[in-house]
C-alpha positions in Angstrom: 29.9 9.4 34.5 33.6 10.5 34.3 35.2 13.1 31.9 36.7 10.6 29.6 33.7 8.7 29.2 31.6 12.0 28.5 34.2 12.9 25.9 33.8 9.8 24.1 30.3 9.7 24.5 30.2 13.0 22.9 32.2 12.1 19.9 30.1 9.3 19.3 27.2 11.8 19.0 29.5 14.3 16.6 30.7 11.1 14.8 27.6 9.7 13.8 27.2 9.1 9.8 24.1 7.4 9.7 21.4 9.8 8.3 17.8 9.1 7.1 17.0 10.4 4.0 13.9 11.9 2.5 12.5 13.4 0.2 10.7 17.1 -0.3 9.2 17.7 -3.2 12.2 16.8 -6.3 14.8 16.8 -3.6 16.6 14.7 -1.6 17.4 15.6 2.8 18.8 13.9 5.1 18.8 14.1 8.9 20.8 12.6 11.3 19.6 9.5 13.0 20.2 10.3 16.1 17.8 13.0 16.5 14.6 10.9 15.0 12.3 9.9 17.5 10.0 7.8 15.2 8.2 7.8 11.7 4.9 7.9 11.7 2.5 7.5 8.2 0.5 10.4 7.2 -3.0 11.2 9.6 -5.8 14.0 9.1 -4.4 17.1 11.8 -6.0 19.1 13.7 -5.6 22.8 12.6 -4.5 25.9 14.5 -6.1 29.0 13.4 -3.9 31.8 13.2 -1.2 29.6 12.9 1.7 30.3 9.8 1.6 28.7 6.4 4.8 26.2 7.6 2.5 24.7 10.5 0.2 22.4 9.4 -1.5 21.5 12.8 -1.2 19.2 15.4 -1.1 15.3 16.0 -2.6 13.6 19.0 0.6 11.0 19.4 -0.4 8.8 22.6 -1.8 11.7 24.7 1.1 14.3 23.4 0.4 17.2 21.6 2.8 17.1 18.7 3.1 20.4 16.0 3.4 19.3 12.5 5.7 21.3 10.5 5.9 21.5 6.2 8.8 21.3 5.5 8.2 22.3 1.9 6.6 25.4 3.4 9.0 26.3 5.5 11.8 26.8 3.1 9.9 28.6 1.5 8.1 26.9 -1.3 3.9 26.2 -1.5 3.1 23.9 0.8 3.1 20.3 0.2 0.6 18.2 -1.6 0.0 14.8 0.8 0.2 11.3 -1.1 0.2 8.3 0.1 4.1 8.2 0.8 3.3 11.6 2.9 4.6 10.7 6.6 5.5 12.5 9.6 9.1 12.4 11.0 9.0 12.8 14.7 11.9 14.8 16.6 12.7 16.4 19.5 14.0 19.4 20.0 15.7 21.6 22.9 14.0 24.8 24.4 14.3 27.4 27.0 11.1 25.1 28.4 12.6 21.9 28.1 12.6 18.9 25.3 9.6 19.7 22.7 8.2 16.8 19.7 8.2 18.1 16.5 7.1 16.7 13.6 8.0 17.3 10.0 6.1 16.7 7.3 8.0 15.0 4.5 6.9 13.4 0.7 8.5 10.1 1.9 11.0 9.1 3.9 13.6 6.7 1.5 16.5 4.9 3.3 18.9 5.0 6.1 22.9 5.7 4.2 26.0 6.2 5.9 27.8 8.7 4.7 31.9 9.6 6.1 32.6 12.7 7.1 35.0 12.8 4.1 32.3 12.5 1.8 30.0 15.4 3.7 30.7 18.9 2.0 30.1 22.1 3.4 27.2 23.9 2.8 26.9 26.0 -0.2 27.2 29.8 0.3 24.9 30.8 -2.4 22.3 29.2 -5.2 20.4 27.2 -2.5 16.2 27.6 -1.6 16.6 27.1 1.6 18.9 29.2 4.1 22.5 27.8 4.7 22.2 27.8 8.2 19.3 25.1 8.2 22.1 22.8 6.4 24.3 20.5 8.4 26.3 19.6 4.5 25.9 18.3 1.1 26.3 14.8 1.7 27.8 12.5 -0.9 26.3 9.3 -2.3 26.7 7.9 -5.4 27.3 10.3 -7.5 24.8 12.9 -6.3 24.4 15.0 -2.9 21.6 14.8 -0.7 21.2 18.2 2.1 22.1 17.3 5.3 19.6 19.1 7.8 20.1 20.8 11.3 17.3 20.2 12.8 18.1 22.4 15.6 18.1 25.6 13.0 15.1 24.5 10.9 13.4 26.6 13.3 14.1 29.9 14.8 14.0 30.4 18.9 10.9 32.4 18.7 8.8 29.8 16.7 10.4 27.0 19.1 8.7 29.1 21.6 5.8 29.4 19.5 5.3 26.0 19.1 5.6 25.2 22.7 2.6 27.5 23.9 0.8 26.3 21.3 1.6 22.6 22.7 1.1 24.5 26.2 -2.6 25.9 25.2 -3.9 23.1 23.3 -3.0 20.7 26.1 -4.8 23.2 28.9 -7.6 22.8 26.4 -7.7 19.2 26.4 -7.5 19.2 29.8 -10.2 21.6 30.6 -12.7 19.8 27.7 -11.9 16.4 29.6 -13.1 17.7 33.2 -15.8 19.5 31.3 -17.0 16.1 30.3 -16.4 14.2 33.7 -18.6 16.8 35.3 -21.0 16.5 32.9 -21.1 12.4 33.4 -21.3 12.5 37.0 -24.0 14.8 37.0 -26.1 12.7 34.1 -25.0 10.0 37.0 -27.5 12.1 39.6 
């Protein structure tokens, strides 16, 4: 790929104003579309013990282990009460490890909106729940302002890491309960 054609790819990825929005609790966020995997509706976890309030547990997607994260939690607040609009929104983020799914529990997820970068305000320096470096901007849409999410800072390096040996160890695990089992078979099998 040339320089000019990473430059441009690269402003299409800063210029992007499409931004699924959901909903937390009495508020309204919004995260970019570009860094959604997938939506997935609301399944029983498994739990991790030891684990904090924010992570809710893990989610076998197709063979992956996938943290859950409450949102609600996270920022701070009690932890969210699941209905039946209670989904996951899968992401994926960067570590020092390489890519890692994440999902994010969310109240329910609302609409995709487009939203100009004239009509995206800063973050607020004061008077918000949640810390201003999780926010991207206050997004505009008629007539009232959604948050606009980084992803990237909802969590902090050391729970990426976290996260990842938990993915790390409950995989191990897996694996080890599966050859467990196959030894067990063949020798039923004698």
């Amino acid at each position: 790929m040339s320089e000019h054609e990473s430059h441009q790819r690269e402003e299409a990825v800063v210029s992007c104003d499409q931004f699924l929005t959901f909903s937390l609790g009495d508020d309204e966020y919004g995260l970019d579309i570009l860094s959604i995997k997938e939506i997935i509706e609301y399944v029983e976890l498994t739990r991790i013990p030891l684990m904090p309030d924010f992570i809710r547990g893990v989610l076998n997607l197709r063979g992956l282990v996938v943290p859950i994260i409450d949102l609600l939690a996270r920022f701070g607040n009690e932890p969210a009460q699941t209905s039946r609009r209670s989904c996951f929104v899968i992401v994926e983020l960067a570590t020092d490890e390489g890519p890692l799914e994440v999902g994010m529990l969310v109240d329910g997820v609302n609409d995709v909106v487009e939203i100009s970068s004239d009509n995206i305000e800063p973050p607020p320096s004061f008077g918000n729940q949640i810390r201003a470096d999780f926010i991207f901007g206050m997004g505009k849409i008629a007539g009232h302002f959604i948050v606009l999410l980084q992803i990237n800072k909802v969590l902090s390096i050391d729970e990426l890491s976290m996260l990842s040996e938990i993915n790390q160890s409950v995989d191990q695990a897996c694996k080890a309960s599966q050859s467990e089992l196959a030894q067990q078979q063949d020798h039923e099998k004698e």
